[in-house]
N, C-alpha and C positions, 0 to 999 in steps of 0.2 A: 155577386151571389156568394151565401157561406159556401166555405168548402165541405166536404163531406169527405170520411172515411171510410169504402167502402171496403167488404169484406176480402177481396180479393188483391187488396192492396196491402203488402207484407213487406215491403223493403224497410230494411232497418237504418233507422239517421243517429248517431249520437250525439246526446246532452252536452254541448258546449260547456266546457269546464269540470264536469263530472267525472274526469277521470286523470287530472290533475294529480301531479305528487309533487306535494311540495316536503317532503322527507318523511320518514319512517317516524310513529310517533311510538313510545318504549310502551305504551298503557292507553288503549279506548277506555273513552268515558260509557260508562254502563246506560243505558235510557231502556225506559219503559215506554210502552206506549200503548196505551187500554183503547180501544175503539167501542165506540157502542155500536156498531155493525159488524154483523159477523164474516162479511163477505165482501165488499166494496171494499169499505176502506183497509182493512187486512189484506184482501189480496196486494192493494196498492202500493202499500208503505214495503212489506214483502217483497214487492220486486224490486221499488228501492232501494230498499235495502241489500239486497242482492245485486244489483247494477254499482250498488259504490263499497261492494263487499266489506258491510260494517256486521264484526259477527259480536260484538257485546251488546249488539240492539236487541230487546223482547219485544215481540209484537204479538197483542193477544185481544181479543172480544172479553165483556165484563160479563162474568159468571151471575151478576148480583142484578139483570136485567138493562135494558137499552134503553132507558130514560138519562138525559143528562146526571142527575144525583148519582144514580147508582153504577154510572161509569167512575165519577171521580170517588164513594167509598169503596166502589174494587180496586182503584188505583193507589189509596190511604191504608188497605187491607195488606196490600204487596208491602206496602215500605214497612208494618210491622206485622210481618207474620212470623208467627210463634213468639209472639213476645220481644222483638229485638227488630231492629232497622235494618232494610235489607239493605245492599251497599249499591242504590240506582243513585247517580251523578244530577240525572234529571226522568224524572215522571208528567208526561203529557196524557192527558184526555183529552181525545177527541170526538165530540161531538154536535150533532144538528140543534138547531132551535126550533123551526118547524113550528110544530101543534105540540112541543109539550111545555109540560109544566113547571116542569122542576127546571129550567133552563136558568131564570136568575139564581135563583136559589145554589144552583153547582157553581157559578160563578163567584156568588158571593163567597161561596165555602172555599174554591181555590184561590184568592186573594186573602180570608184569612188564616190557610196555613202555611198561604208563602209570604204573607208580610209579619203576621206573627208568633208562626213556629217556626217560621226559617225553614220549611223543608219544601223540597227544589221540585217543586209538585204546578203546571202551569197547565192553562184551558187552552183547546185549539178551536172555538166553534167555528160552525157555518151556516149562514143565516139566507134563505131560509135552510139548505140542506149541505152536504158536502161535492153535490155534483155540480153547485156554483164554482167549485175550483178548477171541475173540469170548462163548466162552461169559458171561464178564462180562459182555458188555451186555446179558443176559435176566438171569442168576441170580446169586446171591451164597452163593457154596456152594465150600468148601475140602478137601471129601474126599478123598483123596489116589486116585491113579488106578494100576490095576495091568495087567499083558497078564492076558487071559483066554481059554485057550486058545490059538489062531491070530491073536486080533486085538487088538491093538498095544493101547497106551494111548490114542494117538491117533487109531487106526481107530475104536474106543469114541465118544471125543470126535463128531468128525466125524456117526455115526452118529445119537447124540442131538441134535446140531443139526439134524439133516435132521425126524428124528423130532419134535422139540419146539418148534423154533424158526424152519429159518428149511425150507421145503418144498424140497425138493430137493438142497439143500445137498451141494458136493461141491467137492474140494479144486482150486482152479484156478477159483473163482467169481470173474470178472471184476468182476462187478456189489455186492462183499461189501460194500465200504467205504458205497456207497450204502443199501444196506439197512440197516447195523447203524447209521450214523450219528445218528442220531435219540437215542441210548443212550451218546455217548460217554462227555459227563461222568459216568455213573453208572459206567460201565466205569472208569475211570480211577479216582474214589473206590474203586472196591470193592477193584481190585488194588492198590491203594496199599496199603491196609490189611492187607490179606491178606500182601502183602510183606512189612508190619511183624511181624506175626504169626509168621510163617513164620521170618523172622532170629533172634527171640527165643527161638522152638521151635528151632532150629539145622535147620529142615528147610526142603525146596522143592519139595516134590509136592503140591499144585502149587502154581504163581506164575509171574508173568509181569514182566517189565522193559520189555514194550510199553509201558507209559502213562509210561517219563521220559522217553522216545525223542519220543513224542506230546508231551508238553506242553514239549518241547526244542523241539518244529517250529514251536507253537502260540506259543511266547516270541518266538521270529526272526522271527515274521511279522505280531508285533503293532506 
């Protein structure tokens, strides 16, 4: 039977390895990180970030709407605004595939202004949404996700996590990164792999690019 999170359960476990020091480094590398949700994934990377105290990390919602495209041109906005490059080391967008549109199209556009403008600008998607990373840290299950009738790929998702995993669950959980925490490292194996899988099948429903974004934050802060 899945395990379940339920609200009353509050003890805290720490992230195996997350709090590592492997020496004082003289300069953080600066990173960006534009979300196309204003609330999930922000809160999450946030507490992240705060859990492995990286303070040259930005983490921000794209001003320019929550479609893939107009995450990754608010992301291209930051590195010249005012006319000059800002000095971010690395710029990650992250975003769903879901039902939208623009989703190859942002992909194609960050491949080429990182293969040739050379600037350090990479996609995180999650297919179909980004609660498949959550889903990782309970199950290890790659079935590809479809709309089913009115409700989205994603809706689905969301749904089952409330149902199986974590009680109540709904998108805008402040509290998520704490909850799920306890399960990172297995999240991260399971998508890694699944990743692997998925490239050699030439598919992506689903996969996630959460966990090099993750152990990118987890390198910088060792």
């Amino acid at each position: 039977m899945a395990r379940k999170i339920l609200k009353k359960e509050s003890r805290e476990r720490s992230v195996p390895s997350l709090q590592r020091k492997l020496g004082k480094r003289s300069q953080n590398p600066r990173v960006l990180i534009v979300c196309e949700g204003s609330k999930t994934e922000p809160y999450y990377f946030r507490a992240l970030q705060d859990e492995l105290k990286l303070i040259s990390v930005r983490i921000c919602a794209s001003d320019f709407g929550t479609d893939p495209m107009s995450v990754v041109r608010f992301a291209l906005s930051e590195w010249d605004k005012d006319g000059y490059d800002r000095d971010y080391d690395r710029m990650y967008c992250v975003f769903d595939k879901d039902s939208h549109e623009t989703y190859q199209e942002a992909l194609k556009k960050i491949n080429f202004e990182n293969k040739q403008n050379k600037l350090p600008i990479y996609g995180v998607p999650s297919v179909p949404c980004f609660e498949y990373w959550i889903f990782l840290h309970f199950e290890n299950r790659a079935a590809p996700y479809r709309q089913k009738g009115k409700k989205s790929a994603g809706d689905q998702l969301v749904s089952y996590l409330n149902k199986n995993h974590i009680e109540g669950y709904e998108k805008g959980d402040k509290d998520i990164f704490k909850k799920i925490k306890p399960y990172l490292r297995q999240a991260i194996t399971r998508a890694k792999k699944i990743d692997i899988q998925q490239s050699k099948a030439g598919a992506d429903n689903p996969s996630t690019k959460v966990y090099e974004l993750v152990e990118y934050l987890i390198s910088i802060a060792q």
